[in-house]
C-alpha positions as CSV (number, residue, x, y, z in Angstrom):
1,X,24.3,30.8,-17.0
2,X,24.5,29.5,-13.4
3,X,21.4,26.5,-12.7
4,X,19.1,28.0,-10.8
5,X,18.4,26.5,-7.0
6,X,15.7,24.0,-8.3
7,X,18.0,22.7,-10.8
8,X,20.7,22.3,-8.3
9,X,18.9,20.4,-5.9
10,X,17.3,18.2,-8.9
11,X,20.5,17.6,-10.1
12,X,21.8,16.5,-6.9
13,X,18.9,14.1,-6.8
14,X,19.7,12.6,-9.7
15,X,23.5,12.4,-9.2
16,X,22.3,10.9,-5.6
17,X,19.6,8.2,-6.5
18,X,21.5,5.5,-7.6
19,X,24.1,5.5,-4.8
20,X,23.0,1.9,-2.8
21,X,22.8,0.3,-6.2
22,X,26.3,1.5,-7.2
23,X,27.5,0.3,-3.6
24,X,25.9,-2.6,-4.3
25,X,27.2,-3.1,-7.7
26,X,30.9,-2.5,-6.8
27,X,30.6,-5.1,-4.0
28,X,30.4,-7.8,-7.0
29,X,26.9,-7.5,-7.5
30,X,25.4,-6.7,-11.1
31,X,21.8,-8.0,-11.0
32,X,19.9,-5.3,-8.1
33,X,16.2,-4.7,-8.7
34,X,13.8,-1.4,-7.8
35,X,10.2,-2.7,-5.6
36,X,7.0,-1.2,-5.0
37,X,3.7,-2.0,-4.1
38,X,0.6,0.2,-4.9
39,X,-3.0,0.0,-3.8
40,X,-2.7,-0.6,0.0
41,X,-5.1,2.4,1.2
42,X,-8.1,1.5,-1.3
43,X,-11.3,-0.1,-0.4
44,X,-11.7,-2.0,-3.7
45,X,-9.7,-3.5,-5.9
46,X,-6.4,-5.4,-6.0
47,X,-2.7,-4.3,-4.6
48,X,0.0,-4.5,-7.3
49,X,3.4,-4.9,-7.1
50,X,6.3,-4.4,-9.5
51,X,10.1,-5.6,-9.6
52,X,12.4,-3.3,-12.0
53,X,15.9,-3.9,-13.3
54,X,17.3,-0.3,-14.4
55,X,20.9,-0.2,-16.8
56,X,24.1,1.1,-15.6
57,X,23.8,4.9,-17.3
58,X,19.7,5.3,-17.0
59,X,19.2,9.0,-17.1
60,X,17.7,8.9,-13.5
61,X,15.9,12.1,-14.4
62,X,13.3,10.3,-16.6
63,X,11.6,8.8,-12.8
64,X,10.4,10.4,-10.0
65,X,8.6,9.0,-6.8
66,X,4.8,8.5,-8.2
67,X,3.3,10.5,-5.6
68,X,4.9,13.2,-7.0
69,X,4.0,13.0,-10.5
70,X,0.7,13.5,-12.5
71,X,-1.0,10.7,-14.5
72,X,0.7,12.4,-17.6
73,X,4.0,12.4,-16.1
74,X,3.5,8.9,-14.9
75,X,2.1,7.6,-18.5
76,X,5.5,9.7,-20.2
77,X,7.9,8.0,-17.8
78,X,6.5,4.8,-17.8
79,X,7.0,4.6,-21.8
80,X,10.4,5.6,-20.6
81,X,10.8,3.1,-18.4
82,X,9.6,0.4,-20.8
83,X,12.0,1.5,-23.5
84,X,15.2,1.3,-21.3
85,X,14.8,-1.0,-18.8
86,X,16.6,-4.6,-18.6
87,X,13.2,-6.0,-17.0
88,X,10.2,-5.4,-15.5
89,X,7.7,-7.7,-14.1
90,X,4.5,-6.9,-12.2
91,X,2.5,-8.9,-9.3
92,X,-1.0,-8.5,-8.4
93,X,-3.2,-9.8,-5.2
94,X,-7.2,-9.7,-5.8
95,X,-9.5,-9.0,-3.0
96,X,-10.6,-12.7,-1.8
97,X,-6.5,-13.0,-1.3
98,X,-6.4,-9.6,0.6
99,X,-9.1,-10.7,2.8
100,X,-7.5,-14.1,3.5
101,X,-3.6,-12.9,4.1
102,X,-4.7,-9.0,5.7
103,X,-3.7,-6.5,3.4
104,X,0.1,-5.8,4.6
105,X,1.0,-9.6,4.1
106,X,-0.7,-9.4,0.7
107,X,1.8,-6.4,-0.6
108,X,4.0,-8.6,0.5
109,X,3.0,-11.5,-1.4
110,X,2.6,-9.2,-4.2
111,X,6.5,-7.9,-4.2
112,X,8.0,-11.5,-3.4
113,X,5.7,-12.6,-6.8
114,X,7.1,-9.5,-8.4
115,X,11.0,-9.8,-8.0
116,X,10.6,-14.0,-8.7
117,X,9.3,-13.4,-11.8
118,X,12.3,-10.9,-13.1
119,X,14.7,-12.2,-15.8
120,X,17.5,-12.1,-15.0
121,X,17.1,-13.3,-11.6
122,X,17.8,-10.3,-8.9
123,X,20.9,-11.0,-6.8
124,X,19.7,-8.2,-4.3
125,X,16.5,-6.2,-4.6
126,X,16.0,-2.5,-3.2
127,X,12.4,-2.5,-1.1
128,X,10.6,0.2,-0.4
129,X,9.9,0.7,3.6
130,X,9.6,-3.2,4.1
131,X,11.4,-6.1,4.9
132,X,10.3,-9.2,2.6
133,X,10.3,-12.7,3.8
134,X,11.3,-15.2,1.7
135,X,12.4,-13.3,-1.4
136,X,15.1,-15.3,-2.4
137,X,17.8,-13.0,-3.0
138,X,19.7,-10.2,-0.7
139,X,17.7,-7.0,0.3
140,X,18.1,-3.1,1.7
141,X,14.9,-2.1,3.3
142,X,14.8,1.9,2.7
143,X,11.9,4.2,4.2
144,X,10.8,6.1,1.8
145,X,12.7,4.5,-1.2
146,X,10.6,6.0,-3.9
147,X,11.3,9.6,-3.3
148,X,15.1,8.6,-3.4
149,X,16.2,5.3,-5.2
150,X,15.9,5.4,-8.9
151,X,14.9,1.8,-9.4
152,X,12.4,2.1,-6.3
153,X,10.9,5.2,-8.1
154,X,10.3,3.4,-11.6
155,X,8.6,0.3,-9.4
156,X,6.3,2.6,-8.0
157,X,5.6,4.5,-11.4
158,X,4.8,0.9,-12.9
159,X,3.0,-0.4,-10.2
160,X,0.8,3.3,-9.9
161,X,0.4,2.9,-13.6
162,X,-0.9,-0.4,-14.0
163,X,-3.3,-0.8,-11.4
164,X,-4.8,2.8,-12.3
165,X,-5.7,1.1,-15.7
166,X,-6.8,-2.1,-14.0
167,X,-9.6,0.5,-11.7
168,X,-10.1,2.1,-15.1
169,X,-11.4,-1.3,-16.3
170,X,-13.2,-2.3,-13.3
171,X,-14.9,1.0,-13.4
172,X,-16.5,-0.5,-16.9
173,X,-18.2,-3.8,-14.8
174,X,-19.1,-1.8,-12.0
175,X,-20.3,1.9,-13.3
176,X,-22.1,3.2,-10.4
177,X,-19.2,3.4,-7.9
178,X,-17.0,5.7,-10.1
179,X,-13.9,3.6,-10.0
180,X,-12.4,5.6,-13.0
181,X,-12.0,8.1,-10.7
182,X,-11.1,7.8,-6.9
183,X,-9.6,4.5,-7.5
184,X,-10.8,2.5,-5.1
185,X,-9.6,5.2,-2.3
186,X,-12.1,6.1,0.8
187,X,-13.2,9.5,-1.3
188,X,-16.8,11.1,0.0
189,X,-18.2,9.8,-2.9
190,X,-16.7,6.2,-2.8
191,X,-18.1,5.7,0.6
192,X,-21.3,7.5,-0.3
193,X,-22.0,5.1,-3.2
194,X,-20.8,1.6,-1.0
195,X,-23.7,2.5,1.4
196,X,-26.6,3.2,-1.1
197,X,-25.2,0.3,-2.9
198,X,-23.5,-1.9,-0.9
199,X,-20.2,-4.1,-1.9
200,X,-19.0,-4.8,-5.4
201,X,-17.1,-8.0,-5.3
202,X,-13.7,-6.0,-5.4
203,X,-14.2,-4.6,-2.5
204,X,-12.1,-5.5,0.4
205,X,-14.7,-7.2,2.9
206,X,-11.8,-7.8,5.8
207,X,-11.3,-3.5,6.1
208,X,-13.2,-2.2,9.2
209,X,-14.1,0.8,7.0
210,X,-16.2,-1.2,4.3
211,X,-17.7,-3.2,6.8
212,X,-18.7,-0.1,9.0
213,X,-20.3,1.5,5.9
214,X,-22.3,-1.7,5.3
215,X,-23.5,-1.8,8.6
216,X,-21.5,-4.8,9.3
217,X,-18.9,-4.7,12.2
218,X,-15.4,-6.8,12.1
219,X,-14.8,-9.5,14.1
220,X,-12.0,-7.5,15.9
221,X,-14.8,-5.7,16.9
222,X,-17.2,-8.5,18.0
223,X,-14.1,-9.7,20.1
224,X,-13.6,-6.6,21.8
225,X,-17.7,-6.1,22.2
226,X,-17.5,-9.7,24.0
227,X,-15.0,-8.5,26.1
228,X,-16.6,-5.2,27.3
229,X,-19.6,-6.9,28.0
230,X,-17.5,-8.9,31.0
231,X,-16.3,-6.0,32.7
232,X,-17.4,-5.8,36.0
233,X,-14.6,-3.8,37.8
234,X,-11.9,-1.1,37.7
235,X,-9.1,-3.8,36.9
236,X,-11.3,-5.6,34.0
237,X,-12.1,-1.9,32.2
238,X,-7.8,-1.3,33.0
239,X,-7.1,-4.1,31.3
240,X,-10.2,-3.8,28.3
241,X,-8.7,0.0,27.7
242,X,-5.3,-1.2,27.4
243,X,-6.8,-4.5,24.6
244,X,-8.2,-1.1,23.3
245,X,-5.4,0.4,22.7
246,X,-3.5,-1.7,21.4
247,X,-5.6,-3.0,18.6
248,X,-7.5,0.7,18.0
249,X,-5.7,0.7,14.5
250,X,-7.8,-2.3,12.9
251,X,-11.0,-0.9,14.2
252,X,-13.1,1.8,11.8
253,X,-14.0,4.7,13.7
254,X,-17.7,3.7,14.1
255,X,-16.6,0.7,15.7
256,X,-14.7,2.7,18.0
257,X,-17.5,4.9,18.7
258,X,-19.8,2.3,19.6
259,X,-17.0,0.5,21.8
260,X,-16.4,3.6,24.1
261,X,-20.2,3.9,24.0
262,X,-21.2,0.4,25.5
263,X,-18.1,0.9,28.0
264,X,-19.5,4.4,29.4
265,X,-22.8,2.8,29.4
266,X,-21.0,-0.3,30.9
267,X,-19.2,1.4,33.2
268,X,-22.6,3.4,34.4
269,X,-24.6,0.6,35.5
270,X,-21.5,-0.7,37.3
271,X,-21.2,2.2,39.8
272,X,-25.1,2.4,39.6
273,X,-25.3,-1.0,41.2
């Protein structure tokens, strides 16, 4: 009996998603490690990272980009994971760090920590959709690695896995803001529970978004506030929209309501004058 189209295109998948590493491997190379980070979207909790050296032959069938997968199937290829491959090491930034470094510098932290920890020591590591400074060994950066590089796809299966259990446990020291659940992620109820409540000491006190539901504001925000507050004429608001622009990204959207709200208010008593 033929495969049907599913199993085609899963079969070419498979047959497909260890291609760099066996470029890699017959440029001289034998030592090439999978990296993931999970946890950068979360309000609470820590970012995790994890380094994995898969054997020549892994059935590349048993992994799957985590997104993709249910806890179950995460759990089932996880213990598969474990059973077959040459190492795995895992790397993980708490809150007080994520604050200090700003969250994108702490996954990176967290995947440097990862890949030096592997034994043996990776001669070229396979990141996914970053470049890492520092890591100490030869690197492809590949957008959207998980969904297509086997060792990529067990990183992010181990690095889902683990810091799921680790929110799972936090949920136990701090009940009322259902950690065992959302994760740590923005849900209605998260955000809900963080303004009745306030901040756990997990929770990520640099993110506009916690701050915001708090009542607090950042100090991008207090920068930018400063700055409206000098605008006098049509080349100072030019120059404060385009400061706006560029920086709208780190700003929650209350902050950005209130911004454009001063500046209309601003820009009122300007022409009123």
């Amino acid at each position: 009996m033929a495969p049907s189209p599913q199993k085609k295109r899963a079969l070419l998948r498979i047959d497909s998603s260890r291609q760099r590493e066996h470029a890699l491997h017959e440029g001289g190379l034998s030592v090439i490690a999978g990296v993931d980070e999970a946890g950068i979207g979360p309000l609470a909790g820590p970012v995790v990272a994890a380094a994995v050296i898969l054997p020549e032959g892994f059935d590349t069938g048993l992994v799957e980009d985590s997104k993709k997968l249910s806890t179950r199937q995460r759990e089932r290829s996880l213990i598969q994971i474990r059973a077959h491959a040459i190492d795995i090491a895992v790397a993980i930034v708490e809150p007080p760090e994520i604050d200090s470094l700003n969250i994108h510098h702490a996954g990176l932290a967290a995947m440097r920590r990862a890949v030096a920890q592997l034994v043996p020591r990776a001669e070229h590591a396979l990141v996914d959709g970053h470049r890492i400074p520092d890591l100490g060994c030869g690197q492809t950066r590949i957008v959207g690695g998980d969904a297509c590089e086997a060792s990529i796809a067990a990183a992010s299966i181990v690095a889902k896995v683990t810091r799921d259990a680790i929110m799972v446990e936090l949920d136990r020291v701090y009940p009322d803001y259902g950690f065992a659940g959302h994760k740590g992620y923005p849900t209605a109820f998260h955000r809900a529970a963080l303004e009745k409540l306030g901040p756990s000491p997990i929770h990520r006190m640099s993110y506009p978004a916690v701050l915001a539901l708090i009542g607090r504001f950042s100090p991008r925000y207090d920068a930018l506030m400063k700055a409206a507050q000098s605008v006098k004429d049509e080349s100072a608001l030019k120059s404060w929209r385009a400061r706006m622009r560029r920086e709208r990204h780190a700003l929650s959207e209350p902050e950005v309501k209130r911004l454009r709200s001063f500046m209309t208010r601003q820009m009122t008593r300007f022409q009123e004058s």
